[in-house]
C-alpha positions in Angstrom: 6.3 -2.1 -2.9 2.6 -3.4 -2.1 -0.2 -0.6 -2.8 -2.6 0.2 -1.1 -5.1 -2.4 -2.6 -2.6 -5.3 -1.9 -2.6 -4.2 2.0 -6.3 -4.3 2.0 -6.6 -7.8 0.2 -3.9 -8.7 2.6 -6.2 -7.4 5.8 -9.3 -8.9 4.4 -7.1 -12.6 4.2 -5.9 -12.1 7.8 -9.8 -11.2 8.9 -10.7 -14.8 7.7 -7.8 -16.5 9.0 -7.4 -14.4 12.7 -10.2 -12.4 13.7 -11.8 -14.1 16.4 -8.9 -16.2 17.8 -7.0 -15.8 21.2 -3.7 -15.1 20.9 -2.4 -17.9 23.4 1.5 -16.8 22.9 3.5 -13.8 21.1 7.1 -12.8 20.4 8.2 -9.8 19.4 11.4 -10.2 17.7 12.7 -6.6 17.1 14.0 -4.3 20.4 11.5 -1.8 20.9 8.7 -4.7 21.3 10.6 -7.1 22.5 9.2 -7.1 26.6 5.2 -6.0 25.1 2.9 -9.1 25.2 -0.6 -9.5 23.9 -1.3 -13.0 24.7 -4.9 -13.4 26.1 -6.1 -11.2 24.0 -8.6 -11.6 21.1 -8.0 -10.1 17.8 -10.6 -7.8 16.2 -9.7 -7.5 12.6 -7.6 -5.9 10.7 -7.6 -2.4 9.2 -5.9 -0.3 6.7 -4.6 3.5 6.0 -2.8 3.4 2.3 -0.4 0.8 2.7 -0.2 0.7 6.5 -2.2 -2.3 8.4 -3.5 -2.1 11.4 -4.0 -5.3 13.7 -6.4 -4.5 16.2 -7.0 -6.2 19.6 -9.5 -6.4 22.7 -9.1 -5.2 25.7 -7.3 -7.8 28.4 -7.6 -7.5 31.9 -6.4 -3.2 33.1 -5.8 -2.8 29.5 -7.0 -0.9 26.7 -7.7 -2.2 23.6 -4.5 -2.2 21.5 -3.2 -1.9 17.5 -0.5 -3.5 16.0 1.0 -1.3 13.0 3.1 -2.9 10.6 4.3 -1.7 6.8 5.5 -4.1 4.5 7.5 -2.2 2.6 9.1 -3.9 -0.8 9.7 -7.6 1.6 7.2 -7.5 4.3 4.8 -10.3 4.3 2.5 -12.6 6.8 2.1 -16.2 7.1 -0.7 -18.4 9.3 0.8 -22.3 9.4 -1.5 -24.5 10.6 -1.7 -27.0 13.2 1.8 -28.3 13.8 3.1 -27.0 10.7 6.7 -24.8 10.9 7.8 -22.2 8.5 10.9 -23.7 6.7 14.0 -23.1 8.4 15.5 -20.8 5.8 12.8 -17.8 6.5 13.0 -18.3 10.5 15.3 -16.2 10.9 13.2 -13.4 8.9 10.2 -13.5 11.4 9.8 -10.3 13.3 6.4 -11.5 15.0 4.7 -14.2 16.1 1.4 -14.7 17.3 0.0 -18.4 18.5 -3.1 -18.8 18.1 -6.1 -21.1 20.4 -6.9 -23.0 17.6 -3.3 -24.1 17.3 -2.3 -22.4 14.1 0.2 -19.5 14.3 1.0 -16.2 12.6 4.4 -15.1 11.7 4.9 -11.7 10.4 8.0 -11.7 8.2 10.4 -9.1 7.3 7.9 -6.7 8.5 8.6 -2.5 9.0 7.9 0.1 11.2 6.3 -2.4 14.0 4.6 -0.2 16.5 2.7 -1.3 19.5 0.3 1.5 20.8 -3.2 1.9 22.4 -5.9 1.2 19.5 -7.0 5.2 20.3 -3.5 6.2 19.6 -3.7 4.9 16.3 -3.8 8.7 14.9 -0.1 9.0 16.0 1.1 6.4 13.3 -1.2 7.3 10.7 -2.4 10.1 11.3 -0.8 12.5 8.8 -1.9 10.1 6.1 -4.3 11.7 3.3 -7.7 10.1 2.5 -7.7 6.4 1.6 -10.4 5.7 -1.1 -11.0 1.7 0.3 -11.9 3.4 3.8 -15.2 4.0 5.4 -14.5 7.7 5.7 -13.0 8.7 2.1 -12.9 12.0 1.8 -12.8 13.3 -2.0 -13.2 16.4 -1.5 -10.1 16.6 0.8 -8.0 14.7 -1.7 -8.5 16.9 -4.1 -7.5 20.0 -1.8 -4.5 18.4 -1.0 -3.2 17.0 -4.3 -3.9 20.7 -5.6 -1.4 22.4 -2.8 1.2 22.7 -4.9 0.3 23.4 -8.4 3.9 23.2 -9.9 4.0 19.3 -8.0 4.9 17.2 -10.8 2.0 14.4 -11.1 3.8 11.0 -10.4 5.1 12.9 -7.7 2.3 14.3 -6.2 0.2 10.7 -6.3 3.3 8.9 -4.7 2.9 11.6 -1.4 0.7 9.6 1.0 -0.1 12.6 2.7 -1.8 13.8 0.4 -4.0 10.6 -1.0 -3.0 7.4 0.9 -3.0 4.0 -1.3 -1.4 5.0 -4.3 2.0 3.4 -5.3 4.0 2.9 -8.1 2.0 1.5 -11.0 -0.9 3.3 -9.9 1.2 6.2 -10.4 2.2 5.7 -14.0 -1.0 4.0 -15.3 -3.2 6.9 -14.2 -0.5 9.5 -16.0 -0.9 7.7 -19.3 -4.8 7.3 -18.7 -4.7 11.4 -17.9 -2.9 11.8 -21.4 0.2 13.7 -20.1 3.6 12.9 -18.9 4.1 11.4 -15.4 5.8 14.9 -14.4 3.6 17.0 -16.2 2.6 19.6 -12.9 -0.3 18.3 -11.3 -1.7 22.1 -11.8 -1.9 21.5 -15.5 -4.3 18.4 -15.1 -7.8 18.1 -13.7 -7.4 17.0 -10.6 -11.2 16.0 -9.6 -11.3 14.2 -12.4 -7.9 12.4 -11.6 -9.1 11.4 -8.2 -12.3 10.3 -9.4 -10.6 7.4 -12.0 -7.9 6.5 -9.1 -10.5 5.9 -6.3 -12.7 4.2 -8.7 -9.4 2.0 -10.3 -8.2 1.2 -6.7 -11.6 0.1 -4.9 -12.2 -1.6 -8.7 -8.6 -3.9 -7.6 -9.3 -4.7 -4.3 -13.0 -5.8 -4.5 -13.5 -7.4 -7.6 -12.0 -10.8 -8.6 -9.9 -11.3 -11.3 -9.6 -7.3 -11.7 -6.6 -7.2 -8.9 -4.5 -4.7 -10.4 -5.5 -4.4 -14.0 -5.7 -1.2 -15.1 -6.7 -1.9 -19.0 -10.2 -4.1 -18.4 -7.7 -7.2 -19.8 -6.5 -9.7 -17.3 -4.4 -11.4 -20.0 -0.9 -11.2 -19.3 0.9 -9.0 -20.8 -2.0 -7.0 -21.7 -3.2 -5.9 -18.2 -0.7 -2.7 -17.7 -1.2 0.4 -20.4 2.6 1.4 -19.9 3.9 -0.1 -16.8 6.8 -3.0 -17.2 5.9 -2.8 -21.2 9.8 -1.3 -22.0 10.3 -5.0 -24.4 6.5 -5.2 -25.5 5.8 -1.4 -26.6 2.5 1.1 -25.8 -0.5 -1.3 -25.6 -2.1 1.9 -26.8 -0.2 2.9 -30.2 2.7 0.3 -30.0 5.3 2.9 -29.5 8.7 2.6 -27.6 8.0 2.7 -23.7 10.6 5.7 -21.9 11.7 4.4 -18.5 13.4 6.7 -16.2 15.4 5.3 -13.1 14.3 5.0 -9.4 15.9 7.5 -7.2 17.7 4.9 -4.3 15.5 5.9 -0.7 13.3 8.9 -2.5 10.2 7.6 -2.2 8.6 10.3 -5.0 10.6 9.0 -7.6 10.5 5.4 -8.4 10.7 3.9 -11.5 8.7 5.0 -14.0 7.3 4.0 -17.4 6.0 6.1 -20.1 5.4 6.5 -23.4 6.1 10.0 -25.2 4.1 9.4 -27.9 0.6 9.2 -25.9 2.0 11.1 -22.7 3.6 14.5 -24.2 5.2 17.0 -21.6 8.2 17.6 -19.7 10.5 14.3 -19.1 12.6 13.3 -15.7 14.7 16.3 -15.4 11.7 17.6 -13.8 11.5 15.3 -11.3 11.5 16.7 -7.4 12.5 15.2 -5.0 10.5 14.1 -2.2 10.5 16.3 1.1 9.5 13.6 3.3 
């Protein structure tokens, strides 16, 4: 599933390639939008909240300026094809959105989740119960820590995979900041120092999205198969000691407990049978 830094290059991408533009023609292809319309409108930009984007639009004629909220989920993805160009015929029938443009390009959103439609000040009812995001303007650290904290006995992969209570974080930012804490990935988040711990993941995370080359590297080595500590190493060992890497399942649908990779050399504490799973 995309993190919260691959939304953000994603929104930055779509700034180049949108903001600016009329929309001259859209089609909603899913139910609930299928009748909304925001042709003659001008697009804004693009914003984030953890892995949620945000399209934003002007005003047109009686109304309000609008936002378009789409997650990609594990498929999700958006295309801009330029000036008589199609999208080939075997991912037509994926595109849930599509927005022509007055410069005669045209944006297809493919495979996309949880489309939502809403005035641009309404925007708090979609993300609203989102914790802070470390790549917005009003990161709160303060507030993270008070919310990853809640629940002391929260085991720590757990806790950093609830986007309520720090937005942004996904799956291998989950299990390369346990091994970079020193403990096991369900080690409860009580035990660790949390400050600290939000400190190295909203430096890691802004580190990904805003410095090239460094998308996603979490050991300072772009080389492949040297950019991950533990993550996807269960063939190549610790990068750390060389040790056998523990993976543990993904739950199907429980979004606090996806795969994860550890090694129980570097990382002691309690294993998967102390997984939780998620409320939400």
């Amino acid at each position: 599933m995309p993190e919260g830094d691959s939304v953000y290059l994603l929104a930055r991408r779509l700034d180049r390639q949108l903001r600016g533009r009329v929309v001259t023609r859209s089609d909603f292809r899913v139910p609930r939008l299928a009748t909304r319309d925001v042709s003659g409108r001008r697009v804004l930009g693009h914003g984030t909240h953890g892995k949620h984007l945000l399209t934003r639009f002007e005003a047109y004629g009686d109304e309000p300026p609008a936002t378009l909220h789409s997650h990609l989920r594990m498929d999700g993805s958006w295309s801009v094809t330029g000036v008589g160009k199609r999208l080939p015929g075997r991912i037509q029938p994926d595109v849930r959105l599509l927005l022509a443009l007055d410069d005669g390009r045209t944006a297809h959103g493919i495979k996309l989740h949880d489309l939502e439609l809403v005035a641009t000040a309404d925007e708090h009812r979609l993300v609203g119960h989102l914790g802070p995001d470390p790549l917005r303007s009003d990161w709160d650290a303060d507030e993270a820590v008070r919310r990853l904290g809640g629940d002391p006995s929260l085991p720590l992969v757990t806790a950093l995979l609830d986007q309520r209570l720090m937005a942004g974080l996904g799956n291998l930012w989950a299990n390369e900041l346990a091994f970079l804490t020193g403990v096991s990935p369900w080690t409860p988040i009580g035990d660790v120092d949390v400050p600290r711990l939000v400190e190295r993941a909203a430096t890691m995370l802004h580190h990904s999205a805003t410095v090239p080359q460094a998308y996603q590297v979490t050991t300072g080595l772009s080389a492949r198969g040297a950019d991950h500590w533990v993550t996807g190493r269960q063939r190549q060992g610790c990068l750390r000691c060389g040790g056998p890497i523990s993976v543990a399942a993904e739950r199907h649908g429980d979004p606090a407990n996806r795969r994860t990779w550890w090694c129980p050399r570097c990382q002691p504490g309690p294993g998967p049978e102390a997984r939780r799973r998620a409320t939400c």
